[in-house]
Biopython code that builds the backbone (N, CA, C, O; Angstrom):
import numpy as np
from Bio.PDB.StructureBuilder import StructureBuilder

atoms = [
    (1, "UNK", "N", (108.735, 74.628, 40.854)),
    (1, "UNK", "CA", (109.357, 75.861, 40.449)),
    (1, "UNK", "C", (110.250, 75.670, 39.235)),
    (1, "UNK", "O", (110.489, 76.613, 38.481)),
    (2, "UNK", "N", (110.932, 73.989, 38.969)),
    (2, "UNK", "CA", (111.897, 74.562, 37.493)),
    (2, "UNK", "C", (111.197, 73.970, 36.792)),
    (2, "UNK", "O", (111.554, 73.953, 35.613)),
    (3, "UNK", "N", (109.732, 73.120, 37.200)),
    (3, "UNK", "CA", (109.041, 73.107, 36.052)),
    (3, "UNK", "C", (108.538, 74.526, 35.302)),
    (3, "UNK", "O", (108.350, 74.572, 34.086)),
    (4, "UNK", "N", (108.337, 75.738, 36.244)),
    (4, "UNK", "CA", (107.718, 76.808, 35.604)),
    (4, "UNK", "C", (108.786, 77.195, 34.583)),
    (4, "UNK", "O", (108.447, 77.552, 33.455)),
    (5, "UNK", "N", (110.696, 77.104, 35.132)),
    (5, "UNK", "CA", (110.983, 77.941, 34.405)),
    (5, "UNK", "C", (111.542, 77.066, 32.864)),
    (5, "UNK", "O", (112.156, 77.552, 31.915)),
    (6, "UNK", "N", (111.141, 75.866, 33.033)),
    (6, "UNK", "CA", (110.916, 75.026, 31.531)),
    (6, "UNK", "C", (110.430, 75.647, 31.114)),
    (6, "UNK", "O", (110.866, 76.510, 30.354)),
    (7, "UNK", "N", (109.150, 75.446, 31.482)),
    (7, "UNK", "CA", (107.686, 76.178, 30.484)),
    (7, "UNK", "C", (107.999, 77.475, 30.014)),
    (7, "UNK", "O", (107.605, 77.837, 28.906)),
    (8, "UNK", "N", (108.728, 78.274, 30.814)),
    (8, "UNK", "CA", (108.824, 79.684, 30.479)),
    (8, "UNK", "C", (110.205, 79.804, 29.317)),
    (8, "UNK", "O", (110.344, 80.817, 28.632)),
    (9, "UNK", "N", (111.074, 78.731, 29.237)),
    (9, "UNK", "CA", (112.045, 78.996, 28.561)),
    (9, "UNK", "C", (112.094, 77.850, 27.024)),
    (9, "UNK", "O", (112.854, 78.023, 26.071)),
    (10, "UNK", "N", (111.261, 76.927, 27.133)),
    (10, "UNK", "CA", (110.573, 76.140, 26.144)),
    (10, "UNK", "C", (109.904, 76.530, 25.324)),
    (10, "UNK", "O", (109.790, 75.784, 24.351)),
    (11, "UNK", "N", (109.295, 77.595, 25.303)),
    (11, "UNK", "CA", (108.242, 77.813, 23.576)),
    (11, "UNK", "C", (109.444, 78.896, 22.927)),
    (11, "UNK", "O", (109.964, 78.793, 21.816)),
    (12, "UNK", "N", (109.739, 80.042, 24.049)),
    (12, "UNK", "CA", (110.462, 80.679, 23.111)),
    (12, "UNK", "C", (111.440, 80.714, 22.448)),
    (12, "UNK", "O", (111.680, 81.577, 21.603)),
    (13, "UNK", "N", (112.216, 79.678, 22.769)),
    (13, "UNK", "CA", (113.978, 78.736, 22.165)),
    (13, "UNK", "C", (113.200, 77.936, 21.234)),
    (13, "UNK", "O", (113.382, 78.130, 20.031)),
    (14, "UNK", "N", (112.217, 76.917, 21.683)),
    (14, "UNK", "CA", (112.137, 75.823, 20.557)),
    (14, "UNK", "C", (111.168, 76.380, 19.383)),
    (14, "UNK", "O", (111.559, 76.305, 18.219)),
    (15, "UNK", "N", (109.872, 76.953, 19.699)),
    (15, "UNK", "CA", (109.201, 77.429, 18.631)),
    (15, "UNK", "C", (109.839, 77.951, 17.354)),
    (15, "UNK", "O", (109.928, 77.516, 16.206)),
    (16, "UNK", "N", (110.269, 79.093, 18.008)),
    (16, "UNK", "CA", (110.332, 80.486, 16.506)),
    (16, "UNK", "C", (111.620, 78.893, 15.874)),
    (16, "UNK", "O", (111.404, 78.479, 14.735)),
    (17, "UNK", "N", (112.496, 78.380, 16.490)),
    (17, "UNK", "CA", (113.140, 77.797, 15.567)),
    (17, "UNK", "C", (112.275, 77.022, 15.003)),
    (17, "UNK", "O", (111.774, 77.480, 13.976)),
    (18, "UNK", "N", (111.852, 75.752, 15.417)),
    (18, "UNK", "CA", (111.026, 75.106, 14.566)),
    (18, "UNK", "C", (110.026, 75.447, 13.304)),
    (18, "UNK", "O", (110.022, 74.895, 12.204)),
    (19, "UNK", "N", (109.077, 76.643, 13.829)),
    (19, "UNK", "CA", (108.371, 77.511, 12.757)),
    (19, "UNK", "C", (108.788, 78.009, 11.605)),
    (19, "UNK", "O", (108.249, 77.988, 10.498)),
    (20, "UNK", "N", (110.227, 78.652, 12.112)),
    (20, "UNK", "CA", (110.996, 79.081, 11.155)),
    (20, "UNK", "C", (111.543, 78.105, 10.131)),
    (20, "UNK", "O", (111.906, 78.642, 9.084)),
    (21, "UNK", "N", (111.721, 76.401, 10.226)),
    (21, "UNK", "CA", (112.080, 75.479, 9.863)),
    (21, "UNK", "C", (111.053, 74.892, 8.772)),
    (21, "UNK", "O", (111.252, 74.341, 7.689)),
    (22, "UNK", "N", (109.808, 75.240, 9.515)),
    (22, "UNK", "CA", (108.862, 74.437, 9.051)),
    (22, "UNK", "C", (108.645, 75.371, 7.660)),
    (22, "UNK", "O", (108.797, 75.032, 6.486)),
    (23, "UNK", "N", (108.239, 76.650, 8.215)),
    (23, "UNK", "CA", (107.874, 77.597, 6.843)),
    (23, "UNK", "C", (108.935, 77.208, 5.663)),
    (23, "UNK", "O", (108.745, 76.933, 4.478)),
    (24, "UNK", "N", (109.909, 77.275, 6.303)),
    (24, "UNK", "CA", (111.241, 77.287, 4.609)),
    (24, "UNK", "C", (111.365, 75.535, 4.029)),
    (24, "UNK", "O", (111.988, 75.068, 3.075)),
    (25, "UNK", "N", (110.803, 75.112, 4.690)),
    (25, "UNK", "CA", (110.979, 73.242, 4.334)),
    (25, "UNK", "C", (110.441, 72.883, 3.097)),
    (25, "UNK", "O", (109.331, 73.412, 3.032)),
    (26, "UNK", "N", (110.652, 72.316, 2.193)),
    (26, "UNK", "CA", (110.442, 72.294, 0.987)),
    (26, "UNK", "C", (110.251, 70.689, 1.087)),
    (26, "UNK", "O", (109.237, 70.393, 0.455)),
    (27, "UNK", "N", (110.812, 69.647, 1.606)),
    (27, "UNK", "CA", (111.178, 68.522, 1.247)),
    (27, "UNK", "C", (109.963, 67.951, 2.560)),
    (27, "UNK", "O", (110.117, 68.205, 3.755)),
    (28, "UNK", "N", (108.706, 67.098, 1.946)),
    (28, "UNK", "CA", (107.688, 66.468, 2.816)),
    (28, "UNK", "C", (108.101, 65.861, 3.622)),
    (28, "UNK", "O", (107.339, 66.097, 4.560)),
    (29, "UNK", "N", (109.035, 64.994, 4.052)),
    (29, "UNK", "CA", (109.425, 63.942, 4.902)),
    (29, "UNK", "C", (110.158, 65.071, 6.078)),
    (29, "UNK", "O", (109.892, 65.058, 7.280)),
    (30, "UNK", "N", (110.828, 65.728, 5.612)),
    (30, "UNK", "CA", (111.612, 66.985, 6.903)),
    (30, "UNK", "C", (110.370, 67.634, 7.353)),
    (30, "UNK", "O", (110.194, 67.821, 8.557)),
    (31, "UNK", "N", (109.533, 67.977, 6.518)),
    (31, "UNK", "CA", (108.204, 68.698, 7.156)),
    (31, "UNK", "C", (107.285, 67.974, 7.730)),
    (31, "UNK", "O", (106.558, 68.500, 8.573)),
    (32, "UNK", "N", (107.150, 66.725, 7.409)),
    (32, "UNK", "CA", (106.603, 65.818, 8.567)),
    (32, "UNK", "C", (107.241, 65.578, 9.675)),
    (32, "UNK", "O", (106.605, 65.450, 10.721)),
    (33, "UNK", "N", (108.369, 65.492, 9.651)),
    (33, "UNK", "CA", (109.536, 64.994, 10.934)),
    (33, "UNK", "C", (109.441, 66.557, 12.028)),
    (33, "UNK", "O", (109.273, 66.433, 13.242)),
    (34, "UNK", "N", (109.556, 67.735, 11.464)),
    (34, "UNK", "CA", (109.366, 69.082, 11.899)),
    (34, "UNK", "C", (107.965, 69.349, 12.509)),
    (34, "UNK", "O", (107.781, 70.080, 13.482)),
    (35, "UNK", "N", (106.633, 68.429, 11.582)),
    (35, "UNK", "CA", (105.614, 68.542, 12.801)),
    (35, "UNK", "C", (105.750, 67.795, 13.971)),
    (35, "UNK", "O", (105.759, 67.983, 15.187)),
    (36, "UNK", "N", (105.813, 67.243, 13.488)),
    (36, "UNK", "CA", (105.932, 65.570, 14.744)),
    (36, "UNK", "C", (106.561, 66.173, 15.814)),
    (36, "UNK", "O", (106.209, 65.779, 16.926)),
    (37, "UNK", "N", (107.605, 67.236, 15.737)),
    (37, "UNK", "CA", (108.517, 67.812, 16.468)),
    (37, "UNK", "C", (107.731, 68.929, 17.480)),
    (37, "UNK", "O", (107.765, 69.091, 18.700)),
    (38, "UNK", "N", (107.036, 69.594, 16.428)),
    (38, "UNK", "CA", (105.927, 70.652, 16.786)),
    (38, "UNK", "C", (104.985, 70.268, 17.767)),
    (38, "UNK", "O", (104.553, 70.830, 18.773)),
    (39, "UNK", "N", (104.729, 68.971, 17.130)),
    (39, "UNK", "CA", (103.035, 67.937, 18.169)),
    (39, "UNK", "C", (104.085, 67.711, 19.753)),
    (39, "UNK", "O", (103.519, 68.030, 20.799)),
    (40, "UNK", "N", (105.231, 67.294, 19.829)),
    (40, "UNK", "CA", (105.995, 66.832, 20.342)),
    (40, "UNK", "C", (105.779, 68.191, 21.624)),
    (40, "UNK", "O", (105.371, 67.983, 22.767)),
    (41, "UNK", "N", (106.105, 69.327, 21.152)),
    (41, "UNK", "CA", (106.181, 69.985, 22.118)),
    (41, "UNK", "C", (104.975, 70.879, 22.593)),
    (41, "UNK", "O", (105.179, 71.298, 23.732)),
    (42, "UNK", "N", (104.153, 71.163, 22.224)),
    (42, "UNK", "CA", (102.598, 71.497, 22.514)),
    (42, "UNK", "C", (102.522, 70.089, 23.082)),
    (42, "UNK", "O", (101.365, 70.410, 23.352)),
    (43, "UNK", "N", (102.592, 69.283, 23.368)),
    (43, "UNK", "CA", (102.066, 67.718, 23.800)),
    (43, "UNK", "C", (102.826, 67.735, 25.646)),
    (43, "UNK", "O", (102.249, 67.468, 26.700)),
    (44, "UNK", "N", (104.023, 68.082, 25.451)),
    (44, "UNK", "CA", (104.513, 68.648, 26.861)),
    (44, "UNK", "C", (104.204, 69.805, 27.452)),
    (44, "UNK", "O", (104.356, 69.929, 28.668)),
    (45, "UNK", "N", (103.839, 70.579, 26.859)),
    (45, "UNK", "CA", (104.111, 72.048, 27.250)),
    (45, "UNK", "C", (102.109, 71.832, 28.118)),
    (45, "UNK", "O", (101.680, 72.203, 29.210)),
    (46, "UNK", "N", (101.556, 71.226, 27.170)),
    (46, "UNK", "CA", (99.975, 70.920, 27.812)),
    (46, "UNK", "C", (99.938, 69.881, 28.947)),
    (46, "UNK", "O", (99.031, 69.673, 29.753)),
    (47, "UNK", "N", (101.171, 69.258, 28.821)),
    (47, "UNK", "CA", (100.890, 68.042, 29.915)),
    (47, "UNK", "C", (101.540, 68.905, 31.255)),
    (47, "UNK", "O", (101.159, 68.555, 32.373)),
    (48, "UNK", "N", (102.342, 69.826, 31.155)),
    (48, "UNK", "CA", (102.780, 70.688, 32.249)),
    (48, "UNK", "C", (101.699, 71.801, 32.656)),
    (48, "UNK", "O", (101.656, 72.260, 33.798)),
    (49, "UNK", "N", (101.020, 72.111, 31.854)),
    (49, "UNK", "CA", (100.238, 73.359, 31.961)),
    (49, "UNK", "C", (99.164, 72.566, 32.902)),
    (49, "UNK", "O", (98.734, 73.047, 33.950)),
    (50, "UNK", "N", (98.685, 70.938, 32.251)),
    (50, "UNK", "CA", (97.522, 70.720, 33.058)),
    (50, "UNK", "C", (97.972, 69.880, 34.259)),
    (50, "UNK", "O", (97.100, 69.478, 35.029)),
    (51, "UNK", "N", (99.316, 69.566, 34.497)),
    (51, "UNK", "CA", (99.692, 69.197, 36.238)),
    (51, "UNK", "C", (99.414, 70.327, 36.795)),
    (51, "UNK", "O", (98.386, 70.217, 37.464)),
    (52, "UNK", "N", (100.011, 71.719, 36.838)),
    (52, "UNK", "CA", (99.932, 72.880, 37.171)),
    (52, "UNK", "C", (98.677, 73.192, 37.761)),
    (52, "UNK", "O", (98.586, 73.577, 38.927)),
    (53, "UNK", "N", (97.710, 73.041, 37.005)),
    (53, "UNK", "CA", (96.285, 73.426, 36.527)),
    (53, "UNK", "C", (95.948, 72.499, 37.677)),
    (53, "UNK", "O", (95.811, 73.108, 38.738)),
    (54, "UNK", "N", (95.781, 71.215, 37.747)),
    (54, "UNK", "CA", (95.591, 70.481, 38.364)),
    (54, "UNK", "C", (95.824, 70.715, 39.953)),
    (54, "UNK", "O", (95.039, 71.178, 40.780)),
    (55, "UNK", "N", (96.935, 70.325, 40.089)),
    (55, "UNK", "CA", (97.688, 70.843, 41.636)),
    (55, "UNK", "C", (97.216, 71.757, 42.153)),
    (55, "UNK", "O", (96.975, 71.538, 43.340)),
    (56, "UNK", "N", (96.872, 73.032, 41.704)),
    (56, "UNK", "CA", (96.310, 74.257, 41.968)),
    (56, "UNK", "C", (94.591, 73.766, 42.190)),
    (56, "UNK", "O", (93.840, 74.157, 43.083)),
    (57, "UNK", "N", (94.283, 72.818, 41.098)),
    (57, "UNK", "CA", (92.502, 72.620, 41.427)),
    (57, "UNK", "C", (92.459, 72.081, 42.577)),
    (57, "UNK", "O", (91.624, 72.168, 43.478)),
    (58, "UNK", "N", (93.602, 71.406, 42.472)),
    (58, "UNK", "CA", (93.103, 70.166, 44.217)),
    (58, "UNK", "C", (94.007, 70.896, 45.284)),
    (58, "UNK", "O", (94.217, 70.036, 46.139)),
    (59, "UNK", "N", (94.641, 72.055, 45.651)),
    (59, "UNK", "CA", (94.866, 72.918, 46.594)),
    (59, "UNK", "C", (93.811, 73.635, 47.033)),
    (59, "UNK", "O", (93.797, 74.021, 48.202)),
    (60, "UNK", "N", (93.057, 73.842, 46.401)),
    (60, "UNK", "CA", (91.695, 75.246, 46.034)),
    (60, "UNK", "C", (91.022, 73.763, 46.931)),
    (60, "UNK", "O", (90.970, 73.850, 48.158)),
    (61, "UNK", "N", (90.793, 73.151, 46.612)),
    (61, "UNK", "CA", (89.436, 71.908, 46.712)),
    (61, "UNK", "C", (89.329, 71.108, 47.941)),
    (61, "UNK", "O", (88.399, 70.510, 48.481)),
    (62, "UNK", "N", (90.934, 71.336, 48.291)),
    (62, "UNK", "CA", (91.187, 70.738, 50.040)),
    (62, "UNK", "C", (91.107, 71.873, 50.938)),
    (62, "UNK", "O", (90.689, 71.830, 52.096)),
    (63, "UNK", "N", (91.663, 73.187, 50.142)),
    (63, "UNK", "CA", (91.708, 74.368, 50.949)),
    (63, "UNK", "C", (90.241, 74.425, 51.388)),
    (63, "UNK", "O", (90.064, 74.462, 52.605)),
    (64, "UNK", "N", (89.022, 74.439, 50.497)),
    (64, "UNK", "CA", (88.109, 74.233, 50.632)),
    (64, "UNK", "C", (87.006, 73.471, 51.323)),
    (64, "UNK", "O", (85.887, 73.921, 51.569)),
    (65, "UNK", "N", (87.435, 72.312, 51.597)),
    (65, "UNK", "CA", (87.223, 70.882, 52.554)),
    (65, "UNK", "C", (88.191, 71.214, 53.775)),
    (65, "UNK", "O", (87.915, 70.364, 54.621)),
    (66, "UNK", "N", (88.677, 71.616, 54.016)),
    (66, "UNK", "CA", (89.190, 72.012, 55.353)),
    (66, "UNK", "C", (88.341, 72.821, 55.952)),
    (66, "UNK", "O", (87.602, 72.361, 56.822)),
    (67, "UNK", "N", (88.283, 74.295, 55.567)),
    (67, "UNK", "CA", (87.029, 75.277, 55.355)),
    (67, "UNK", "C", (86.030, 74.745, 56.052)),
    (67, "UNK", "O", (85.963, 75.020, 57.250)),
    (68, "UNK", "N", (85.065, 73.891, 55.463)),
    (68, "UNK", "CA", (83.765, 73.487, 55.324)),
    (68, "UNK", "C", (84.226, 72.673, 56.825)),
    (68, "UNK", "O", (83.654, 73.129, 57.815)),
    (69, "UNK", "N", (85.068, 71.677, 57.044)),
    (69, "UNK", "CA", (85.133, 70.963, 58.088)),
    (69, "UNK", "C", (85.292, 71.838, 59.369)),
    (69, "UNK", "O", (84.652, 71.473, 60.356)),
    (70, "UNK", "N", (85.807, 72.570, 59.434)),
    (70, "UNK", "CA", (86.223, 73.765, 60.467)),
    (70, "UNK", "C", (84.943, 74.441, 60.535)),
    (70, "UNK", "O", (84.656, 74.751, 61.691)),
    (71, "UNK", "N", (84.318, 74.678, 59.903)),
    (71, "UNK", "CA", (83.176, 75.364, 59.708)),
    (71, "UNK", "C", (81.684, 74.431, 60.843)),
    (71, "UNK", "O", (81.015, 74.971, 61.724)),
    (72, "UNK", "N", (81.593, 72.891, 60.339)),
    (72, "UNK", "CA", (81.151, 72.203, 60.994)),
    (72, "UNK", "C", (81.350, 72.149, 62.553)),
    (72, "UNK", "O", (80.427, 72.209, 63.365)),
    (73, "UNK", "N", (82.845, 72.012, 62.894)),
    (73, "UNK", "CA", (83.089, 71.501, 64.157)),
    (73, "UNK", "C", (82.901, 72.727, 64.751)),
    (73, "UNK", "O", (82.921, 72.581, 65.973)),
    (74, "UNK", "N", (82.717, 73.950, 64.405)),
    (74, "UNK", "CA", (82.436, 75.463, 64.954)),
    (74, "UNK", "C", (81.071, 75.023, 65.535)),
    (74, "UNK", "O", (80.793, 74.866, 66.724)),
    (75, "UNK", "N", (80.039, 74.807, 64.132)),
    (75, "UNK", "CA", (78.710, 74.508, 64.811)),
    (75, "UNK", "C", (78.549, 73.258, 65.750)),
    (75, "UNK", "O", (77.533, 72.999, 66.395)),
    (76, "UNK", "N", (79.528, 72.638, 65.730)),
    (76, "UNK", "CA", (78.524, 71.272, 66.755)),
    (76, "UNK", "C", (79.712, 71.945, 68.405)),
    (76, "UNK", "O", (79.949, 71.344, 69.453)),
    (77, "UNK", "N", (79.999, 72.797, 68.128)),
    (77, "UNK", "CA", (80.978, 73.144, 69.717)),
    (77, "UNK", "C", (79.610, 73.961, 70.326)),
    (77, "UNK", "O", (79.641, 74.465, 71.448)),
]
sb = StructureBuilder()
sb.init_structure("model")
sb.init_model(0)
sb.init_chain("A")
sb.init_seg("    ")
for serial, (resi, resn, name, xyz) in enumerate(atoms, 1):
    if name == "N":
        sb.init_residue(resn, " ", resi, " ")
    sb.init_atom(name, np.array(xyz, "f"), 0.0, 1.0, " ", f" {name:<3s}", serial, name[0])
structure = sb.get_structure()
């Protein structure tokens, strides 16, 4: 749960600043350091999205294998 409310409070604080940084940057080395910053956080924000993603696949997938097992021991009763 405070991973969601990272995710939810992470693009919109760090982005528009960074973007906004990046557009007006004039000097290459700050605008490299400003992507790196950029990669930096799309690089978390995806590694949270796909635990999420994940956790949820293998809830669905046991929910599922439970299912199927219950399902079995119905037929052999």
């Amino acid at each position: 749960m405070t991973g969601d409310k990272n995710i939810d409070g992470l693009i919109p604080t760090r982005w528009p600043e960074l973007k906004k940084r990046a557009q007006s940057e004039q000097d290459l080395e700050k605008l490299m350091t400003l992507l790196v910053e950029i990669d930096e956080l799309l690089f978390n924000v995806e590694m949270r999205v796909r635990v999420k993603d994940d956790t949820g696949f293998n809830a669905r997938a046991e929910s599922q294998s439970v299912a199927q097992v219950s399902r079995n021991q119905g037929a052999n009763e």
